[in-house]
C-alpha positions as CSV (number, residue, x, y, z in Angstrom):
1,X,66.0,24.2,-2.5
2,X,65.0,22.1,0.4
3,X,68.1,19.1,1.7
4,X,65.7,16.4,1.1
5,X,65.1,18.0,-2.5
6,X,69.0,18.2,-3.1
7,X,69.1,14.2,-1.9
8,X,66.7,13.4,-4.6
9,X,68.1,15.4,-7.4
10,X,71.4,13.6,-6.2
11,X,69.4,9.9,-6.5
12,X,68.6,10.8,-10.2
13,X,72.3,10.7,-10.7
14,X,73.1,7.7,-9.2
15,X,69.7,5.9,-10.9
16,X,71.5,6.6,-14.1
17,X,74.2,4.7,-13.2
18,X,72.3,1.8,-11.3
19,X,70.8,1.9,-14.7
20,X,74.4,1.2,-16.4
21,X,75.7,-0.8,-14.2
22,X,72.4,-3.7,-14.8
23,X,72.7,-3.0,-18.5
24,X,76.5,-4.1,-17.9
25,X,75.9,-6.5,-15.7
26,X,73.1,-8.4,-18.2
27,X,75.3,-8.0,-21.0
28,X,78.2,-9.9,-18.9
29,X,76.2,-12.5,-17.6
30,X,75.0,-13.1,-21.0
31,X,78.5,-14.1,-22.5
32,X,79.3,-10.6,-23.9
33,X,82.3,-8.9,-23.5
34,X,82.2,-5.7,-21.2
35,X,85.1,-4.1,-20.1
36,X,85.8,-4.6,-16.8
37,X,87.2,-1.6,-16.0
38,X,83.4,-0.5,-16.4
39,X,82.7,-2.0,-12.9
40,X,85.9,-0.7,-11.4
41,X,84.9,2.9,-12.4
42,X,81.4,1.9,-11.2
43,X,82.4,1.5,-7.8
44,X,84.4,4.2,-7.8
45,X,81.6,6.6,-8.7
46,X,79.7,4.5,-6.1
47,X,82.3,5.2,-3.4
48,X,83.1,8.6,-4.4
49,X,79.8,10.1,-4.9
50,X,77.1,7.7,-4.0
51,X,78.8,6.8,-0.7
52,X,81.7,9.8,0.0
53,X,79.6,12.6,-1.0
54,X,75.9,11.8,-0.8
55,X,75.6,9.0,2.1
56,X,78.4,11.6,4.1
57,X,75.0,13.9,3.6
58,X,72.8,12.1,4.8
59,X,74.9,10.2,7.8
60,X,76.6,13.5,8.6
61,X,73.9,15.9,8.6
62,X,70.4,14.9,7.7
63,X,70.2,11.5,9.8
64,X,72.3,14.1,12.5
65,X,69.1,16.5,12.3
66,X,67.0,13.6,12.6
67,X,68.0,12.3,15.6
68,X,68.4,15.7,17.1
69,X,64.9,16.0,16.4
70,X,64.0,12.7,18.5
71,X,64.1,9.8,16.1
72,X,66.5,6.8,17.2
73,X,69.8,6.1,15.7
74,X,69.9,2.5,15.8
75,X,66.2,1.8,15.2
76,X,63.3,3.0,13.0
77,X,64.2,4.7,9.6
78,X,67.7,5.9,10.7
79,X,68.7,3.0,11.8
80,X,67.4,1.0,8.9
81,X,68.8,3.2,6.4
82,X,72.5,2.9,7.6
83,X,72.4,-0.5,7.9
84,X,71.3,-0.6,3.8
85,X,74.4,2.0,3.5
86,X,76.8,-0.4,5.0
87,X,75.2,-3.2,2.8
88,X,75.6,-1.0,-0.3
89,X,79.5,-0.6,0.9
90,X,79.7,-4.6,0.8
91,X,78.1,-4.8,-2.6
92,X,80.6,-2.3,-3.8
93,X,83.4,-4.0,-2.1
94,X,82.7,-7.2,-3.6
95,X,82.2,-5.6,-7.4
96,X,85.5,-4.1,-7.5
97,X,87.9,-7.3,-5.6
98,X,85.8,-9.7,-8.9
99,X,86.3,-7.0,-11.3
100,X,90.0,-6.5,-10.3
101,X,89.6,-10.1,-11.1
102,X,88.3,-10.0,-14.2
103,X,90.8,-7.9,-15.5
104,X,93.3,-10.5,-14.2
105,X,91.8,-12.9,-16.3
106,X,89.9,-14.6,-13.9
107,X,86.6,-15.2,-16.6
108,X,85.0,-17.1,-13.3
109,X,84.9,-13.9,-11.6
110,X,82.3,-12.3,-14.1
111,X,79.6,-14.4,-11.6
112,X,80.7,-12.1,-8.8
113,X,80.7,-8.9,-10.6
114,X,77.2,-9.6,-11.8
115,X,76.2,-10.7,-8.6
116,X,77.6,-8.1,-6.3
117,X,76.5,-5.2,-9.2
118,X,73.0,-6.7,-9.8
119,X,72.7,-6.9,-5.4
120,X,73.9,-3.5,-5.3
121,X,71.5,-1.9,-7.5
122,X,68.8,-3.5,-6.5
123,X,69.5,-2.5,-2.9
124,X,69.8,1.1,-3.7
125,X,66.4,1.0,-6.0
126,X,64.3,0.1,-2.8
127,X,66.5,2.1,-0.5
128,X,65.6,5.2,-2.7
129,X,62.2,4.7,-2.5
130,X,61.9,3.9,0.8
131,X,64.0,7.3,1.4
132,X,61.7,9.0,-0.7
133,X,59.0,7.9,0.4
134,X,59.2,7.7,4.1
135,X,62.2,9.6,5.7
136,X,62.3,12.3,3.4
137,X,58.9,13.2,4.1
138,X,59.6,12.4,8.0
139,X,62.6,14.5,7.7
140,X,60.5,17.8,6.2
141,X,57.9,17.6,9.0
142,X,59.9,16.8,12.4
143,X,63.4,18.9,11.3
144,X,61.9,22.1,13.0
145,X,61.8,24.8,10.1
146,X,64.4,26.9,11.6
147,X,67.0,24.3,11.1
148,X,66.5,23.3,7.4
149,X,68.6,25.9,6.0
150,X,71.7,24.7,8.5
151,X,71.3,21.2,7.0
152,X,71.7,22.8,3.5
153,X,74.3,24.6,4.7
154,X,76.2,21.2,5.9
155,X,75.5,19.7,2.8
156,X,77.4,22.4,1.0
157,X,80.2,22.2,3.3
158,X,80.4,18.0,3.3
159,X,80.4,18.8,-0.8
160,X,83.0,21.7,-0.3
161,X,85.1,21.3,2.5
162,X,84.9,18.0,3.2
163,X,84.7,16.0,-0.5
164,X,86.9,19.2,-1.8
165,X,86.3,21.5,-4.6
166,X,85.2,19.9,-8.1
167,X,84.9,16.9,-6.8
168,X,81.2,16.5,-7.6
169,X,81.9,17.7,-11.2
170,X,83.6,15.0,-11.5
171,X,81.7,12.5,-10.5
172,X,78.9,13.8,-12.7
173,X,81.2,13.6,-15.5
174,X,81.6,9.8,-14.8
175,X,78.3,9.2,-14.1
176,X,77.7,10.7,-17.9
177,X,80.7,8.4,-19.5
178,X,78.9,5.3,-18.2
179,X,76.0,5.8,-19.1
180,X,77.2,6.7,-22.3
181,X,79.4,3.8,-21.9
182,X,76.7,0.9,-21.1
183,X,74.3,2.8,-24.2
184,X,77.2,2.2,-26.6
């Protein structure tokens, strides 16, 4: 399998819980009761998995690749791309300090949470595509062929080494529960 098809198999994942986490947000903003600790475990999967193990991919090896292959850093798609990454780590910020909130009692802070999980998702939904879309493609035809299999092989050490063992399990696991969670 290819590192940009490994990326997208991985954005699958974290659609499903995009997906969650505006059926969760709706339902709060709506008057409904959802469980705050929803969003808390939200971000979590977000900075575990989304952010710790898939954006540490792409950061650490495949924008790495890129570069060494002559695209910029700080401008084009690279650049663009971690700049969403570092918006997506505001979103998520923001999401857990109003549902930390919430579940303090704070019922104001169910504008924030909806905010912050309704910005983040729709950030990542047009940051996915533009991946998919545009530097994926880029990074299949300027990565010299030779050097595709190193950039699998430093995906499976950012997933083994670097995330730890069974750490991805579990974040698949959680990604299940809330979507099982927000279908309830």
């Amino acid at each position: 399998m290819q590192a940009t098809e490994i990326l997208m198999s991985e954005h699958r994942v974290i659609e499903r819980v995009i997906a969650s986490l505006e059926s969760q947000a709706g339902e709060l903003a709506a008057g409904r009761q959802v469980r705050p600790g929803f969003f808390l475990d939200a971000a979590g999967f977000i900075k575990g998995f989304a952010d710790g193990c898939h954006h540490h991919k792409e950061e650490g090896v495949l924008f790495e690749a890129l570069v060494g292959a002559g695209l910029p850093r700080q401008a084009g798609p690279v650049g663009v791309m971690l700049a969403e990454h570092e918006q997506g780590r505001a979103f998520t910020r923001g999401m857990r300090a109003a549902a930390e909130r919430l579940a303090g009692g704070d019922a104001s802070a169910a504008r924030d949470v909806v905010a912050d999980a309704r910005g983040y998702a729709a950030l990542l939904r047009q940051h996915i595509q533009k991946e998919e879309g545009i530097l994926f493609p880029m990074a299949d035809q300027v990565i010299p062929a030779g050097q595709h299999a190193d950039v699998v092989a430093g995906f499976e050490h950012v997933e083994h080494e670097e995330t730890g063992e069974g750490v991805h399990e579990k974040y698949l696991a959680l990604a299940e529960a809330l979507e099982q969670e927000a279908a309830g």
